[in-house]
C-alpha positions as CSV (number, residue, x, y, z in Angstrom):
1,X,-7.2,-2.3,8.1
2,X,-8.8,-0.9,5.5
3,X,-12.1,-2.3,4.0
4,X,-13.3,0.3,1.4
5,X,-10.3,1.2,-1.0
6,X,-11.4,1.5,-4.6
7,X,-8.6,1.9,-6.8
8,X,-9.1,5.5,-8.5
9,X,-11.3,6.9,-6.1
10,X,-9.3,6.4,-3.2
11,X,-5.7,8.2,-2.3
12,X,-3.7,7.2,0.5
13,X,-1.1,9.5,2.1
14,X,2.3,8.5,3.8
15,X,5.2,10.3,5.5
16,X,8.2,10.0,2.6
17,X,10.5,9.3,5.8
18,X,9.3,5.8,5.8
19,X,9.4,4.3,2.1
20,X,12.0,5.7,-0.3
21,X,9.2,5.9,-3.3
22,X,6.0,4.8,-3.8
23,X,7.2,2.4,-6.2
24,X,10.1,1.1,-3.0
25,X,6.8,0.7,-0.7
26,X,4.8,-1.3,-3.2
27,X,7.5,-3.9,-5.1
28,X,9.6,-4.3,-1.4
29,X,7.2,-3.7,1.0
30,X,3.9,-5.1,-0.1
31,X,2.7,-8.7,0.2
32,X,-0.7,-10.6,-0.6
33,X,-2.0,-12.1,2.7
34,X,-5.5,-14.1,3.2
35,X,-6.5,-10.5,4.3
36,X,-5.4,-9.2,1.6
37,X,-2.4,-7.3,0.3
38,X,-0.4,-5.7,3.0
39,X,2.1,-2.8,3.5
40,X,4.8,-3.4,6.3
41,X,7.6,-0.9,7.3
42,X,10.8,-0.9,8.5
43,X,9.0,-0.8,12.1
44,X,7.2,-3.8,11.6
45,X,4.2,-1.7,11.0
46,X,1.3,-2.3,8.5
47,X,-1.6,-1.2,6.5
48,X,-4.1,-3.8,5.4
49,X,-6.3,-3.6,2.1
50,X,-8.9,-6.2,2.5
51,X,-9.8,-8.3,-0.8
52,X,-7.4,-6.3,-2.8
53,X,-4.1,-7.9,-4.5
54,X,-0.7,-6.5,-4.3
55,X,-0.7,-6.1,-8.0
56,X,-3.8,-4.2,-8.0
57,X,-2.2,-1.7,-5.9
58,X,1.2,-2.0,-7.7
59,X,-1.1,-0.9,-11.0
60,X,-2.7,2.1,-9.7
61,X,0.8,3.3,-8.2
62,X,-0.8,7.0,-8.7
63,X,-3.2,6.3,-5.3
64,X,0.1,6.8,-3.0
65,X,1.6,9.9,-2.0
66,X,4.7,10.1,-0.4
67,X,5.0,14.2,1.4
């Protein structure tokens, strides 16, 4: 889970085996919880942004880096 991500100051940086884009892993692969917005993949695996939407990370698309 992560607790402290501020959109514009923070990057996050995947492997681009698991999410075809950045744009795949955020409109297929990202849903609001009570926790907040979470990223699953195909593994059943996830990364939790507490108190933040999915549409606030859909908007600042520019955070995520597929290499």
């Amino acid at each position: 889970m992560i607790t402290d991500f501020v959109a514009h100051n923070d990057a996050v940086q995947l492997d681009k085996s698991i999410f075809a884009s950045v744009n795949d892993m955020l409109s297929n692969h990202t849903a609001d919880t009570a926790a907040g917005a979470v990223i699953t993949d195909a593994f059943g695996d996830t990364i939790t942004f507490a108190g933040i939407k999915a549409a606030e990370l859909q908007a600042h698309a520019g955070d995520f880096h597929l290499v």
